[in-house]
N, C-alpha and C positions, 0 to 999 in steps of 0.2 A: 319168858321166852320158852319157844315149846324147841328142846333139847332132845327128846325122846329117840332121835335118829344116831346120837351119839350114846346114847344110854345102850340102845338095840345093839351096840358094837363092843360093847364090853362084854366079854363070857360071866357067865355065874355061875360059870366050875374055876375052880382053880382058887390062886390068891387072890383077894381082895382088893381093887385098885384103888385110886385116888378118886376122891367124888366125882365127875367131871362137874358137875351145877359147881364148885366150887374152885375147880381148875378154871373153869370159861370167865367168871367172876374175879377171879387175882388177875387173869391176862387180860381182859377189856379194860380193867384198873391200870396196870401196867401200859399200856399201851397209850390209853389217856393222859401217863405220867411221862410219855415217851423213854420208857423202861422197855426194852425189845429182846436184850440180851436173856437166855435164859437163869446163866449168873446172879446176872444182875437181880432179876425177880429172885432167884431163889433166896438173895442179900435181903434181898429188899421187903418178905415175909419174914424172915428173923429178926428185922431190926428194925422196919417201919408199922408206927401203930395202927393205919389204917389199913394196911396189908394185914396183918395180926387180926383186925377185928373180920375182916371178910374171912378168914380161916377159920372162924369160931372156934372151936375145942381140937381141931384138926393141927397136927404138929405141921410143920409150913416144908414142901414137897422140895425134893432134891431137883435139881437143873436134868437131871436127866427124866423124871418125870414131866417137868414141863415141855423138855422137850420130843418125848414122845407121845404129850395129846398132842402137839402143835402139830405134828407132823404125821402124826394118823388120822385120829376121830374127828379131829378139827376140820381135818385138810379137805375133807370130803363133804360138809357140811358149810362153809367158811362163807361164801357168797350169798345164802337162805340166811344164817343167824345176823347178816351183816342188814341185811333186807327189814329183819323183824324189827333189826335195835331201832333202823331208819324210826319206820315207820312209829315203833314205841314211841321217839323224840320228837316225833310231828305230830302225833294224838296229844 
């Protein structure tokens, strides 16, 4: 999935954020699992194995992390990435 529009939206001054390719990854999981809650995802990388393996070597992101891509980088992008998965699952 071409991501790039939420990558351009993160600064590269400053602290070092959360991957998004990684964020977007745990929440389409989540959401397939009907996991919605940010809590809950954030539960559910600490303790569920396949949530743990999409995090690769990445320590698993607090509820307030997840809830600030949802509701910025995501927000503005959310209808195009939802477009690509379509299309990904019908090729």
């Amino acid at each position: 999935m071409d991501i790039s529009k939420i990558e351009r939206s993160y600064s590269q001054n400053g602290r070092n954020e959360y991957p998004p390719r990684i964020l977007l990854k745990i929440l389409i999981y989540a959401y397939m699992r009907m996991i919605y809650s940010s809590r809950e995802i954030e539960r559910a990388c600490r303790e569920n194995i396949c949530f743990m393996y999409l995090l690769g070597d990445q320590a698993a992101p607090d509820h307030n992390t997840i809830a600030r891509f949802r509701t910025g980088p995501l927000k503005a992008v959310k209808q195009e990435l939802l477009e690509q998965l379509v299309r990904m699952l019908v090729e």
